[in-house]
N, C-alpha and C positions, 0 to 999 in steps of 0.2 A: 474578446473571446467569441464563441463560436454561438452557443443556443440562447444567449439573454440577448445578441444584437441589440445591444443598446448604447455603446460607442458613437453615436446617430444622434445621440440624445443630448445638447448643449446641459454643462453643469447648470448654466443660470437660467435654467425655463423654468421653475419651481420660485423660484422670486424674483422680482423686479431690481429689488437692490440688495446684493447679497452685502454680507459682512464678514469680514477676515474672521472671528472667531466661532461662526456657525461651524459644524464639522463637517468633514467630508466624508462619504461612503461610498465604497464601489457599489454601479449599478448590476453589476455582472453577476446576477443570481443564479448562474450556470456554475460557476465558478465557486463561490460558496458551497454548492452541493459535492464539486469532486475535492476541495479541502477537506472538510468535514465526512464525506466519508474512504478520502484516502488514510486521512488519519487514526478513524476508528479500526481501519482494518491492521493498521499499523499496532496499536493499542489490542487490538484481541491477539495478535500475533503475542504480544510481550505478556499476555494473560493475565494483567494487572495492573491500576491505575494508583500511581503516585503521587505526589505534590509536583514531582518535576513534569509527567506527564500531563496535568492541567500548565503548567507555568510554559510547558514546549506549544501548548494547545493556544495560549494567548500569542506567544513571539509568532507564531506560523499567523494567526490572523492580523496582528498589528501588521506583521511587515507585506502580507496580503493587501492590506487598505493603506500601506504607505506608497506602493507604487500606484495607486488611481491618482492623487495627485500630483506626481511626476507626469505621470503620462496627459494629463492635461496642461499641464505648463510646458512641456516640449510642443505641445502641439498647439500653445498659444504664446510660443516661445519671442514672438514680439513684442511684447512688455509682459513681465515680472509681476504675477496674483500674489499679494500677501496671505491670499488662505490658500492656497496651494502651499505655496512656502511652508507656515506656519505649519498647516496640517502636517503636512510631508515630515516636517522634522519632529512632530512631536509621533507619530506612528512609528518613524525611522526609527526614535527614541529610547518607547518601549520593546520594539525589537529588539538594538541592537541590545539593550542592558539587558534582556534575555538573554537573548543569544550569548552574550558574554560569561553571563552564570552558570549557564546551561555547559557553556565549553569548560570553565572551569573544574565541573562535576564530573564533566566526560569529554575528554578532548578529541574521541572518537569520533565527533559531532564536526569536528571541523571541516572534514572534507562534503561535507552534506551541505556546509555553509558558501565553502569556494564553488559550489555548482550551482549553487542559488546565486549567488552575487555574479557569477556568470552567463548564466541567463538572463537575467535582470539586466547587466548590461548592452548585452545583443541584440534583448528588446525593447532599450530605448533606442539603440540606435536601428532597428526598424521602424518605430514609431518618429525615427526624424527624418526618416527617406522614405513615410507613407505606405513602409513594407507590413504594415503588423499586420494585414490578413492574408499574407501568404501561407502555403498550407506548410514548408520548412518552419517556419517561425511560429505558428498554432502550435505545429506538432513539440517545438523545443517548450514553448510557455506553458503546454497540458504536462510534458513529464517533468516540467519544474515544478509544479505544482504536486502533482504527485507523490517527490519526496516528502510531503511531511508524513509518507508513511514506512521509510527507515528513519524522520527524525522522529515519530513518536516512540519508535521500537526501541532506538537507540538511547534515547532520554531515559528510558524507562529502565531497562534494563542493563544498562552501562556497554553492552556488548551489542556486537552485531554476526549474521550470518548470513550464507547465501540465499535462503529462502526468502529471507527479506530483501535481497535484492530482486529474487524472482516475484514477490508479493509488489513490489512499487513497478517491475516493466506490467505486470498483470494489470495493475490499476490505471498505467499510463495509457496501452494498447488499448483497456476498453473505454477509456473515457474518449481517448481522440478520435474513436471512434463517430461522435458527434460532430467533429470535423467536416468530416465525408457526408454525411447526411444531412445537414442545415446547408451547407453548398447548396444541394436538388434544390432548394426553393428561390435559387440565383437564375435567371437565365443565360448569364453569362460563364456559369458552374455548373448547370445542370444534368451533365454525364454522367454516367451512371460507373464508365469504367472507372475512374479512379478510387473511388469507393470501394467497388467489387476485388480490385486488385491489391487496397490497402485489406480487407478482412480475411482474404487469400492469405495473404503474409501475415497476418497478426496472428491466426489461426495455428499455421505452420510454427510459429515462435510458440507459441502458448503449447503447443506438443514437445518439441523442445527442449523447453522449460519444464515441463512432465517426464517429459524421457531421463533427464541428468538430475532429478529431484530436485529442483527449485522452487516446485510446485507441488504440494498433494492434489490427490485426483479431482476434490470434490472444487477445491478453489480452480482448477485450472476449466472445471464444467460452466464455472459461474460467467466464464467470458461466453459461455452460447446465450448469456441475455443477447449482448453487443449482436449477436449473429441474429437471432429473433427477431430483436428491434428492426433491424435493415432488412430482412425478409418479409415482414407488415410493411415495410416504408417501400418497397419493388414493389409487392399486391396492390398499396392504395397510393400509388404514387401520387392521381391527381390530386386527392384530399389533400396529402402531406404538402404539397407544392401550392396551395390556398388557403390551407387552412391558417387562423391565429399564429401567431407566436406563440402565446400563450401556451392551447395546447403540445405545441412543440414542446416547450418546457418541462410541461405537466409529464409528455411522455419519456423525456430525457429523467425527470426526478423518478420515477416510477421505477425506470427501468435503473437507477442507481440503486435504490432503496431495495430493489432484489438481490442484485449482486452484492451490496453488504451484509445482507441478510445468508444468503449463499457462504461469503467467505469468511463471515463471522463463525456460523455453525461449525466451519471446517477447521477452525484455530481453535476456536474458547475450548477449555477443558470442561466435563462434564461439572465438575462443583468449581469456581473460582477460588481461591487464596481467600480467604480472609485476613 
């Protein structure tokens, strides 16, 4: 993924002699941030939290942490990690028996499923021809991730609508946004047009998606974080292009934590259900 660049990072620098039953976690703390709050925005959409909406909350992170170690056993795919293994099926585990109850409940969930298990498989097979930092393939892996903001809706509420579809392109457009902007700190990515011409378009959709009601006003306002962000990052390009990771991160979480804040306001009802 795109702002925790930590793919870089061998699993085994943290110890000497790892062991098959130690767990594994994805390092991609960029990542954690757009699940988590693609999901809440999903969850404020359905205006209510369920047993099924925690139980959708766990299947979206297990099978989250079951593709890390996939994606390090293809890429160490000349002998066979028994904690990869291991891990991978027991993560796969809790997902699928999720996933399964969950479809049970609401079989409206299945196509949310064939687009994740589709994606998944695209981007192992980028990760076995060395393609996974292509920006096609970011942009498929951010709107995979994304869904689990029709599957929390969906879980939740047994039903689905088009606003919830227009609520998961909103959350895909501004998160891949970080795409475009961790690039600048490449010099071999460093242009500024492909950036410029992805928030041109995102921009365009996100009116769109305004204009045909997909969107209420105030959530469709919440993607001018995405614009702001990259308008500080054109002002202070040099800093952005040397500065930490870190702060990159820090400014990536920031600028999430508005826009859930933004499209939360705009969904939650004034009193919640009790």
């Amino acid at each position: 993924m795109t702002f925790s660049q930590t793919n870089s990072i061998p699993e085994n620098s943290t110890a000497r002699t790892p062991v098959w039953y130690r767990p594994t976690f994805s390092p991609e703390h960029g990542v954690y941030v757009m699940l988590f709050v693609s999901f809440l925005t999903g969850a404020a959409a359905a205006q209510q939290w369920t047993v099924a909406t925690t139980l959708a909350l766990i299947c979206a992170f297990a099978g989250f942490q079951a593709e890390h170690p996939l994606v390090l056993q293809i890429k160490q795919r000349r002998s066979w990690k028994p904690r990869f293994l291991v891990w991978g099926g027991i993560y796969t585990g809790i997902s699928l028996s999720l996933a399964v109850y969950l479809y049970l409940q609401t079989p409206l969930l299945l196509w949310l499923y064939l687009g994740a298990i589709a994606a998944l498989s695209i981007d192992a097979v980028s990760v076995f021809y060395r393609q996974q930092k292509s920006v096609a393939n970011e942009l498929l892996t951010f709107a995979a991730v994304c869904l689990t903001t029709p599957f929390a809706y969906i879980a939740t509420t047994g039903t689905w609508s088009v606003s919830v579809l227009g609520l998961w392109l909103l959350n895909a457009l501004f998160f891949s946004s970080a795409i475009f902007t961790v690039k600048l700190r490449k010099p071999k990515t460093a242009s500024l047009v492909p950036g410029a011409i992805y928030h041109a378009i995102a921009l365009c959709t996100i009116g769109i998606l305004w204009y045909c009601g997909w969107l209420n006003p105030i959530a469709a306002i919440a993607f001018g974080i995405a614009l702001l962000k990259f308008g500080l990052i054109l002002i202070r390009q040099e800093w952005y292009r040397t500065t930490p990771i870190q702060n990159v991160a820090i400014l990536e979480t920031v600028s999430a934590l508005l826009f859930l804040a933004i499209v939360a306001m705009s969904l939650l009802p004034a009193h919640l259900p009790i």
